[in-house]
N, C-alpha and C positions, 0 to 999 in steps of 0.2 A: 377664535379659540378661547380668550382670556373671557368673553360671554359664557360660552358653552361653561367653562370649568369653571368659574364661578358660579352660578347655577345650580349645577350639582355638584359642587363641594359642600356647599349651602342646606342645598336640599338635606343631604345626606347628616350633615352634621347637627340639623335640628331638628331631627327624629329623636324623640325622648328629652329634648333639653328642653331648660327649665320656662323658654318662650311659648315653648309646645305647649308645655301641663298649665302654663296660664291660659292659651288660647282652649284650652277644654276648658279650665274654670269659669271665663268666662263666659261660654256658651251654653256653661248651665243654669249660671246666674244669669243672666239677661234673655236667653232665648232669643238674641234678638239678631240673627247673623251678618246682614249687609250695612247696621255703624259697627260689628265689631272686626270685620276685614278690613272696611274701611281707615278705620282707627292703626288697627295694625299696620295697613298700607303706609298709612302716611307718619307715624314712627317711624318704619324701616325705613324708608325714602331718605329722614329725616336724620336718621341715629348712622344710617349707612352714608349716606351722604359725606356725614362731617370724618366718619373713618376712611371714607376715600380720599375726600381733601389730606389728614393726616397723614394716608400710604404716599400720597403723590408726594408730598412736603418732604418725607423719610427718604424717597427716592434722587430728590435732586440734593437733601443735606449731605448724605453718605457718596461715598467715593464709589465704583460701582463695586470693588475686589468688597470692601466693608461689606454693601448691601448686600452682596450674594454670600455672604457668612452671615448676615442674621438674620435674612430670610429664610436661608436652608438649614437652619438651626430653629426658627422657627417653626416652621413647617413640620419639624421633628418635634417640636415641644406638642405641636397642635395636634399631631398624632397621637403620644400623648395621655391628654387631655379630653379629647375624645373617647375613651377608655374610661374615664369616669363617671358612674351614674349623676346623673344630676337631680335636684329637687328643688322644689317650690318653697322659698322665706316664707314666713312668715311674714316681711317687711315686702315681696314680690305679690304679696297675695291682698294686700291693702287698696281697696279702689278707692277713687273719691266721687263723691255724689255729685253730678255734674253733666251725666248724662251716660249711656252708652259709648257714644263716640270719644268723649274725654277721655272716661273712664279707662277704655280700652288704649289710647293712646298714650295717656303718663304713666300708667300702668305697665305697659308694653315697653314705652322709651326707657324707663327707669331699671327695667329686668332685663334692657339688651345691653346696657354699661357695662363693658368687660366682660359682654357673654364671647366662649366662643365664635361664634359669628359675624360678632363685630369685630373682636381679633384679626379673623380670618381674611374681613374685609380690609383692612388698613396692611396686611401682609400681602392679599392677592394686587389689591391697588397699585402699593411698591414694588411687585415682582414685574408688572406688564406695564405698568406707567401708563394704563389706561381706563381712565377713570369714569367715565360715559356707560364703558363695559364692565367694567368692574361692580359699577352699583346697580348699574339695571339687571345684570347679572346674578349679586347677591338677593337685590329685590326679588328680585323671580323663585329663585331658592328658597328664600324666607315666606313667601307668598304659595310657593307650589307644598311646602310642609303646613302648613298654619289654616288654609282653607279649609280643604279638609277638614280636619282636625275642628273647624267653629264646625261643619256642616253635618259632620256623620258625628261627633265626639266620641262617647265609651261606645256606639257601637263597633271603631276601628281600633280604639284603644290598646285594648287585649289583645289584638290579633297580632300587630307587628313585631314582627324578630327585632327588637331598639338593639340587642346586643350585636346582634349580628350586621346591619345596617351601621352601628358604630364601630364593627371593625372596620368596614369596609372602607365608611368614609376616614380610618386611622390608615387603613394601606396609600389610602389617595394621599393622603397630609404626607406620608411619611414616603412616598415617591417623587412626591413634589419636590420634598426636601431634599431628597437624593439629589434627583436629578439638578434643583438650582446649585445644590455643593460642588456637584463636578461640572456645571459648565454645560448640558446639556440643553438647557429648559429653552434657550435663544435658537438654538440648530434647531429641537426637535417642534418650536413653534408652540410653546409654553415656557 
């Protein structure tokens, strides 16, 4: 279960964020799509990785009554947050000359620091204490939005409801949160 909703919490939550409008920028600049997934790949791996190691750490520091208040406090904040458009730096939008693969990778590692996402990750990590699931989970999430996105770019652009897709994934944050606040989320197997 903590795979599955990892996954598409993921998915959901980076539609229109600001990892997305890099992974179009760079697809227009490079045209070059299998180093700039690749690159992405192995950021996320990379950037999620150590937010999992973090969630798992937060889960054995915290008492579990503590953890299930600043998860389900979390989760509420990450709802949220979700809610807000997001946009591409200036300082996000800087490649360095170094190839495609680099490029796309310090690039990418750099704009996922404190994204959503990686929040989400080191919050879902701590929630299910399972970190195997958790990353290969966000992996996929971050991976099933951002392909795309190098392969079709403005042609899908325009089309996506981001507003509506970031309620959606604000109802998920914010039931999550419900539910780890009252206790539910262990019974109903999340």
């Amino acid at each position: 279960m903590s795979f599955l909703l990892s996954t598409g919490v993921v998915a959901l939550a980076e539609i229109g964020d600001k990892t997305q409008l890099l992974s179009f920028m760079l697809a227009a600049k490079f045209r070059r799509p299998l180093p700039i997934v690749l690159g992405i790949l192995a950021a996320t791996v990379l950037n999620h990785g150590a937010a999992g190691m973090l969630g798992s750490w937060l889960s054995e520091l915290m008492s579990p009554g503590v953890l299930r208040w600043v998860l389900g406090l979390s989760f509420i904040a990450m709802a949220g947050w979700m809610l807000v458009p997001d946009k591409l730096d200036e300082e996000d939008a800087r490649l360095p000359r170094r190839g495609v693969f680099v490029a796309t990778f310090v690039a990418f590692f750099l704009a996922e620091m404190g994204d959503k996402t990686q929040v989400a990750t080191v919050a879902l990590a701590a929630q299910y204490q399972d970190f195997w699931a958790v990353v290969l989970g966000t992996t996929l999430g971050m991976m099933l939005a951002n392909v795309p996105a190098v392969y079709l770019g403005d042609r899908v652009a325009h089309r996506m409801p981001v507003r509506a897709i970031h309620a959606v994934a604000a109802l998920l944050f914010a039931a999550l949160g419900m539910a780890t606040l009252l206790g539910l989320g262990a019974r109903w197997g999340f």
